[in-house]
N, C-alpha and C positions, 0 to 999 in steps of 0.2 A: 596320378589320374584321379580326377572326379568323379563319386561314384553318385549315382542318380539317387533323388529321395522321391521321384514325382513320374508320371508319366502321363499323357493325355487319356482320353479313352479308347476302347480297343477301335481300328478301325473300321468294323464294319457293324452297323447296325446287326447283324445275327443273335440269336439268344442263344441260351445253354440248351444242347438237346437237337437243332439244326444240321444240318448238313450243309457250308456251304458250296463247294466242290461238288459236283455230278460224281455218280457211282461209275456213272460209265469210264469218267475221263480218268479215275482211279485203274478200271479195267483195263483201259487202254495203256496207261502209262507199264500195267505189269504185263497186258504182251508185248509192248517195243521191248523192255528189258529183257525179256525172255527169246525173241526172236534169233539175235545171233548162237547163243546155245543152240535153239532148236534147229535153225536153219543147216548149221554144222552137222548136227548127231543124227537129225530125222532125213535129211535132203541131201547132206553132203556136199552144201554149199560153203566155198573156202570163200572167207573175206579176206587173206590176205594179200601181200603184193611181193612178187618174189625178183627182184633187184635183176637186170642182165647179167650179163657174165661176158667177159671178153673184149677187145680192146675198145677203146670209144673214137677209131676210127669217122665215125657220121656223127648229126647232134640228135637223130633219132636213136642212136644207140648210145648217147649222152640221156635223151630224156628215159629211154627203157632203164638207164641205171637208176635215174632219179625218182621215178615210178613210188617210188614209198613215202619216198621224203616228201614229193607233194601231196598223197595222201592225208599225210600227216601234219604237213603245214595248213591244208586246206580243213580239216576237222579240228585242228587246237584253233585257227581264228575263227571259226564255227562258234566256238564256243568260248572263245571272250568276246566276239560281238555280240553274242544274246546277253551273256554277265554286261556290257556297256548298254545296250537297249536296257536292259531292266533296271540299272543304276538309274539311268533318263527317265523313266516311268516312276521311279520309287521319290525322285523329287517331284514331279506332279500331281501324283497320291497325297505326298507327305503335305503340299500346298492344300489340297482341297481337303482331306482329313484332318490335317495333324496329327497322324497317329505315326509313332515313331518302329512299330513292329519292322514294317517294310522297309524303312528306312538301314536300321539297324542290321538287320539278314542280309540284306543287299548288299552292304558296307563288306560281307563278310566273301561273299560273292564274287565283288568288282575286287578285291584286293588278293583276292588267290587266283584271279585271272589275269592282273599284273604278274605275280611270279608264273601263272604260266606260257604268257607272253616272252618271261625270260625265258623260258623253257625251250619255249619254240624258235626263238632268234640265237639262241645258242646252238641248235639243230641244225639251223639252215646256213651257220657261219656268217652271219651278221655281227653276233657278239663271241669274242674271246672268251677263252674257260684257262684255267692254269691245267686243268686235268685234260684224259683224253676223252674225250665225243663217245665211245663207246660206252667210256664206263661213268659219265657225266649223264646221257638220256634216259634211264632207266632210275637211276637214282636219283636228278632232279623230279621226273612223275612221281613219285613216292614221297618228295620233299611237298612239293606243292598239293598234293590230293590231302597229305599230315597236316598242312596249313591249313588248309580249306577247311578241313575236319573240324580244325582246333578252333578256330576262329569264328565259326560256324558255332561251335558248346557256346566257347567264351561269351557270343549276343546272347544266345538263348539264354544262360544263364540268368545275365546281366539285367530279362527284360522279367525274367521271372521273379528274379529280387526286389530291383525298383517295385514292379506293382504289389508285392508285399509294407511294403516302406511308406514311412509319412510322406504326403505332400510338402516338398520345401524346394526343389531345383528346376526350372523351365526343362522343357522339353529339348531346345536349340541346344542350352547347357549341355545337354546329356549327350546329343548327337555328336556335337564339336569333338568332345571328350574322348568319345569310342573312334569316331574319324581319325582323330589322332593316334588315338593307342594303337588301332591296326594299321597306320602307316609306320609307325615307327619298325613296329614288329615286320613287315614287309619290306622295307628297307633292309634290316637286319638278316630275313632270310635271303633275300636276292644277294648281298653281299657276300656271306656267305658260298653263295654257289658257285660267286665268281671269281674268286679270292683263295679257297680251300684247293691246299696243293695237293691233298689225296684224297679220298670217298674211302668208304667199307663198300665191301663186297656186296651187290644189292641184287646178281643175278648170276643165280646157279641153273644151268642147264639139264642136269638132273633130278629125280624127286618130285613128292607129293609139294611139295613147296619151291616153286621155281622162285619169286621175288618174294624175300621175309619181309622185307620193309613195307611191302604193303598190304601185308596183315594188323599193323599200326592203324593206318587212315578206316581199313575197312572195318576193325574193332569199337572205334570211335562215330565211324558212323552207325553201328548197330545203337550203340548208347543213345545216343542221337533221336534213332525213331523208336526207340520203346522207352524210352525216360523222360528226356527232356522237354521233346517239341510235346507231347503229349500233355505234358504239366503247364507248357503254355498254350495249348491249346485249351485247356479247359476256363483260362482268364481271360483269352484274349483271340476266340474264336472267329476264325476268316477265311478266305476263301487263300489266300496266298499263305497264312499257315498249314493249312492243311495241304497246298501245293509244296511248302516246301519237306512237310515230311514225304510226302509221293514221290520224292526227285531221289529222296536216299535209298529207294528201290532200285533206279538205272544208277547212281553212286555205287552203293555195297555190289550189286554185279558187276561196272565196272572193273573194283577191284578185285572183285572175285577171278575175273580174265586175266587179269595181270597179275596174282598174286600164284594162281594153281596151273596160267594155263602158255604164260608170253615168254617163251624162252629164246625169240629171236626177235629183232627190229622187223616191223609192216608185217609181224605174221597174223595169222584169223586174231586170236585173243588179245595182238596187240589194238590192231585197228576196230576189233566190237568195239575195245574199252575208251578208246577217243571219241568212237560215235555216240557209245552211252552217256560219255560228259556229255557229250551234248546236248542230247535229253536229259541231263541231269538241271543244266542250266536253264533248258528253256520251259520247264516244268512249275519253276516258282512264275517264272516271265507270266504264263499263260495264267494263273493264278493270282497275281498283282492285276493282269489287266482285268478278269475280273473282279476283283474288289476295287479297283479304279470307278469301272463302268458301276457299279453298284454307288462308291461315292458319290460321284457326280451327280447320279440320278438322287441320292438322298438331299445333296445341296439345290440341285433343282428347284425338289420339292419345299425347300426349308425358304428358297427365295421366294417362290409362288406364296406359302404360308404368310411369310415375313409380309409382301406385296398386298395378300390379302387384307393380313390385319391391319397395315397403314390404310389403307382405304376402308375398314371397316370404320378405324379409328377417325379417318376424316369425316365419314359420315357422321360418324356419334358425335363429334366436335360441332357440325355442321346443324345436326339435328341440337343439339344442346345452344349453342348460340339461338336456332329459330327458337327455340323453346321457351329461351331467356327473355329474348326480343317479346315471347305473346306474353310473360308472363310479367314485364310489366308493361304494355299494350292492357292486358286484364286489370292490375292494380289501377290504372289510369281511370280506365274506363269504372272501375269502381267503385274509385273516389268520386268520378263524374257523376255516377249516379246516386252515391252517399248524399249527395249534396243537391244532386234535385231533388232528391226526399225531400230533405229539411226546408229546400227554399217551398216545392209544391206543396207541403204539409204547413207550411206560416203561410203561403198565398190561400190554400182550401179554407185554413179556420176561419182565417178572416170573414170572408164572404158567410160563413156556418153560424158565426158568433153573427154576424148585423141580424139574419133573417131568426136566430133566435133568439136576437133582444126585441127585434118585430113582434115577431109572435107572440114573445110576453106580454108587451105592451097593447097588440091587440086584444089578449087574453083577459088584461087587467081595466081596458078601458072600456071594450063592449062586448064582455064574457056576459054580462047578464042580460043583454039582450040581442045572443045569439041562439039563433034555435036547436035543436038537437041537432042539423045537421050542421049547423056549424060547428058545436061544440066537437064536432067526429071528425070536422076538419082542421081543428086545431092543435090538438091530442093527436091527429094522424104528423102532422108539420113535427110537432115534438117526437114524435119516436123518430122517423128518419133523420131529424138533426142528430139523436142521440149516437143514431145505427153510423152515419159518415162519420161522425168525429171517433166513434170506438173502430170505422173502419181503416180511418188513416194511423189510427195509433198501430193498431195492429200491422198496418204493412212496414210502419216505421221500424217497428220491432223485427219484424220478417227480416227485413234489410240489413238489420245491425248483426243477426246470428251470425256467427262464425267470424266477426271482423275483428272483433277484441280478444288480442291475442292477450289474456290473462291468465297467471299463472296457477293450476289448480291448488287448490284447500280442499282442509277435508271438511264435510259438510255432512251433516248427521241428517237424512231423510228423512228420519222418523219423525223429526220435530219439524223440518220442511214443509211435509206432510197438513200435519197437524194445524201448521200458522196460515198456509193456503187455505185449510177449510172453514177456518175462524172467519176469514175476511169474505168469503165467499156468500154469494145467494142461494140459501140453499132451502125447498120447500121441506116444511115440518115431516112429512113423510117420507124421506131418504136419509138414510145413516151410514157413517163411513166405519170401515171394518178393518182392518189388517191381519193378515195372514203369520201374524208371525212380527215380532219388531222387527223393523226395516233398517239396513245396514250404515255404516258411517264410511261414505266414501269419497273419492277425490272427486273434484272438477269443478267448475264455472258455479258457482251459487247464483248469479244473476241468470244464467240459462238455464240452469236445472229449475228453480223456480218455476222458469215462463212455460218450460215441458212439461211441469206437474200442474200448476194453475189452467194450462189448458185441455190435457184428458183430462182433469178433475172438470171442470166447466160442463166440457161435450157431454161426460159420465151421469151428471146431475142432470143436462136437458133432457136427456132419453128413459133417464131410470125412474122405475116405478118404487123399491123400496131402497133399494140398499147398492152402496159404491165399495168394493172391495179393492187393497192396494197390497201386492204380495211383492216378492223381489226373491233372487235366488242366486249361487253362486255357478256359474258355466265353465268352460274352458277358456281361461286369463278375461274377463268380462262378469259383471253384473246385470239380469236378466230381470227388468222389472213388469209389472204388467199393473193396466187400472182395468177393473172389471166394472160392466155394470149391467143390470135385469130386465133392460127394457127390452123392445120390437126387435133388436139386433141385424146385420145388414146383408142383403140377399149378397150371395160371391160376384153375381155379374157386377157392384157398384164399388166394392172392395177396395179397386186397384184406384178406381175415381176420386176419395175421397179424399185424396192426400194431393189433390192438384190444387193449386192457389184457387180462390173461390169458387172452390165446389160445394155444391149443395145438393142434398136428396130429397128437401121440400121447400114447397113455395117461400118466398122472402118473407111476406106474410106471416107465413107460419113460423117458420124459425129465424130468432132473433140474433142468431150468430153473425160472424163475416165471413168465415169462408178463407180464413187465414190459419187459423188455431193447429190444425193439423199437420197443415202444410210448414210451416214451421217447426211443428215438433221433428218432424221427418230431415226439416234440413238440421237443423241441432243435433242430431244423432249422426248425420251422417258427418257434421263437422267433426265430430270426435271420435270419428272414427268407429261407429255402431250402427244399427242399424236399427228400423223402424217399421211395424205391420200390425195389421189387424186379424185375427179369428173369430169369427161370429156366424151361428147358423141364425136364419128367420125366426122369430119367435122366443129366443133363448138368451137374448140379449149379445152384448160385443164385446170382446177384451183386447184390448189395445197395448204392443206389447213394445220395449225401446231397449236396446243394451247400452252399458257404458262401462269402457275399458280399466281393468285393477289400474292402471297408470304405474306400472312399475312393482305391482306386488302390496300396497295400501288394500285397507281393511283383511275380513276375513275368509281366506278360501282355501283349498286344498291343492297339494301336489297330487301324480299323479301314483305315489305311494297310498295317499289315502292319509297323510296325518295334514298337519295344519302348515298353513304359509305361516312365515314369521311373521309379526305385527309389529310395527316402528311404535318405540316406547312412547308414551304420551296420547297416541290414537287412538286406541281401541278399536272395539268391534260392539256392533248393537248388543252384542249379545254380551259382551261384560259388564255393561250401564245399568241400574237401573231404567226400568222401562217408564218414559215418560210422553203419558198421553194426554193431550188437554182433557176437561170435564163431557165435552160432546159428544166424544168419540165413542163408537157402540149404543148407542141412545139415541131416537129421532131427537132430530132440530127443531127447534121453534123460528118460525123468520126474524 
């Protein structure tokens, strides 16, 4: 025989510490056990059946003889039809669970209810014995209750080993295997019965011990409920485990009736002990079909689950296609409008350039005999040409943010810094400061330019002395800010200034476009950072932008408090020499 290395898991969803079985239906089971004792000693009620006597004349005095015998036939198929019901249920379990506990018990069940099937057709003179009927009934119950007992350990064992053991044999393997082994073994007993030309002595009518042999089964079932089921119950806890230790309470009484108490065929203690099989058997029954009704409902649940997340999954499927569909719908449309930039931006200049070769030419040919207000009209033509053609640059730029996907370098701001304010317009009376040298980190050098070129710009229109540039290390992010002294901006216009051309003073008056901002804002947010302003009235505005370490580049801190590692070759501002052009900390001259 195959011994199992594997088993599924236990059958019934319960944890360690549960009850699945009712206390009550435990209750219950030890007063039916205890009923015929009591019903005897306390009431005085005889269950047994006491045969006619005298000729059998009529077949009413044929059936008053038989009076036991049907008893008796009628309580042993009592109780192999519940052993066959529970066989039938413990393959519909074993389908919806696969757990092989039930399966296996059952096994042990249905095959002691075959030998007492032979029990009882040898009783009733269906099947032949070589021995005599008297001393054949008493000692086959003792043979088959030995069986059951036996057969009964052997599973339980068997299921307590495997779940100790590697995974390596199917579960079917396992089942096949014990199927087999207890048919063989019940072949072997039933032959036995029917074959053996003499028995020992199994029923003395005297003494504290009327049947010794069924001090055997009932010894075995003691082991039973205080060793072994208990050992599997604690692996492989369930509602039809713990029924079948509750069944060897109406077992051990059974044979308690028949061991101390049955000194004659159909008397009380004979026929308690048939009725007790019978709640012996029907006691697992009632406990499979609980854990049955419990499986079901858990695969229910597991199809509902299952059901749910395929439709969850269509959705996501469904929502991920539309998503796919907008997002190049968007690319489309992006390129579309990539490209009316460029074509509206060669169509604007054009018309920008004639009317400011015009002007020139007016300028040059009857500038000296235009009067002051013409000359205001001239000079006014030249700035607006200036303001459209740095307007359409500006949007050109706007437009281009976040489109080039270029792969980050590291780019040292310090010097960034430093080469934006070189090129810059800046009046003799504003000087650029730094907080500290400013860090060497990753990202778009063409964007980060256009986001320091342009708070450096705004910083320079508003400030009265001085443009300050700090930077600082955050959580996984660089935290920059451009400070500057001037009028700073009330909180009501804050949230406004960052919309594509906005403005807080007449066109007139400021020579901006109304893009600069807004731009920085989307650059930040292309990489994943973000962008705002703090400024009270009076106290000037500091305009602030993050930009992410990109994977741990330049220098910042865990959350120990020592240093991130630094990729060899990079640095950090703070290993370099600090290198600032001549201007910097010293007004400008224009």
């Amino acid at each position: 025989m195959t011994d199992a290395k594997s088993l599924p898991p236990p059958t019934s969803p319960n944890r360690p510490g549960e009850r699945p079985l009712p206390a009550a239906f435990l209750w219950c089971v030890v007063a039916l056990s205890a009923a015929p004792y009591l019903l005897q000693a306390v009431l005085g009620v005889d269950l047994g059946v006491t045969p006619g006597e005298g000729p059998l004349a009529s077949q009413p005095a044929l059936y008053e003889r038989l009076r036991g015998a049907f008893v008796h036939t009628i309580l042993e198929s009592a109780a192999i039809g519940v052993a066959g019901m529970t066989g039938l249920l413990a393959i519909a379990h074993y389908r919806v669970s696969g757990g092989v506990v039930a399966p296996i018990l059952v096994l042990a069940f249905f095959y002691a209810g075959v030998v007492d099937a032979t029990h009882t057709l040898v009783s009733d003179h269906l099947v032949q014995t070589r021995v005599v009927l008297s001393d054949f009934q008493p000692f086959s119950w003792a043979i088959g209750r030995l069986f059951n007992a036996c057969i009964l350990l052997i599973g339980v064992i068997a299921l307590v080993s495997a779940q100790r053991r590697v995974d390596q044999l199917r579960a079917t393997r396992f089942l096949v295997s014990w199927a087999v082994a207890f048919a063989v073994l019940t072949v072997l007993v039933i032959a036995f019965l029917l074959e053996t030309r003499e028995l020992p002595d199994s029923l003395r009518r005297t003494g504290i011990v009327v049947r010794p042999w069924d001090l055997l089964p009932l010894a075995i079932y003691a082991v039973i409920a205080l060793l072994a089921l208990p050992l599997l119950d604690r692996t492989r806890r369930s509602a039809f485990v713990q029924a079948v230790w509750a069944s060897m309470i109406p077992a051990m009484a059974a044979q308690a009736h028949m061991a101390f108490g049955s000194a004659l065929l159909f008397d009380h203690d004979f026929n308690a002990a048939h009725a007790l099989k019978v709640l012996a058997c029907a006691v697992p029954f009632a406990g499979l079909a609980l854990d049955y009704r419990t499986a079901r409902a858990a695969e229910r649940r597991a199809i509902e689950e299952r059901t749910e997340a395929e439709v969850e999954r269509a959705h996501s499927e469904r929502r991920l296609a539309e998503q796919r569909a907008l997002t190049v719908e968007l690319e489309r449309s992006n390129r579309d409008l990539e490209q009316f930039a460029y074509i509206a931006s060669h169509d604007l200049r054009a018309p920008l350039r004639a009317i400011s070769n015009l002007t020139t030419w007016l300028d040059e040919d009857f500038g000296g005999a235009l009067s002051e207000t013409g000359r205001e009209y001239i000079d006014l033509m030249y700035n607006r040409v200036r303001r459209l053609e740095a307007m359409i640059t500006s949007l050109l730029e706007f437009s281009r943010v976040g489109r080039d996907r270029v792969p980050p370098v590291a780019v040292d701001t310090g010097v960034l810094v430093a080469e934006l304010w070189e090129v810059l317009e800046i009046p003799g009376s504003i000087a650029l400061t730094t907080d500290g040298p400013l860090p060497v980190v990753r990202g778009n050098p063409v964007v980060l330019g256009q986001v320091f070129q342009n708070l450096l710009a705004n910083a320079i229109r508003f400030a009265r002395s001085q443009v300050r540039v700090a930077a600082r290390a955050a959580e996984g992010e660089w935290v920059f800010v451009v400070r500057d002294d001037g009028p700073g901006i009330d909180p009501e216009y804050q949230a406004r200034i960052w919309n594509l051309f906005a403005r807080l003073e007449a066109r007139d008056e400021d020579e901006g476009t109304g893009v600069g901002l807004a731009l920085v804002r989307r650059a930040a947010q292309g990489w994943g950072g973000e962008a705002w302003v703090e400024s009270t009235p009076g106290d000037g505005a500091a305009f602030y932008f993050t930009l992410p370490f990109d994977g741990g580049w330049g220098a910042r801190h865990d959350e120990t408090g020592g240093p991130w590692p630094v990729p060899p070759g990079l640095g950090s501002a703070a290993d370099r020499p600090e290198r600032r052009p001549s201007g910097v900390d010293r007004p400008r001259t224009p």
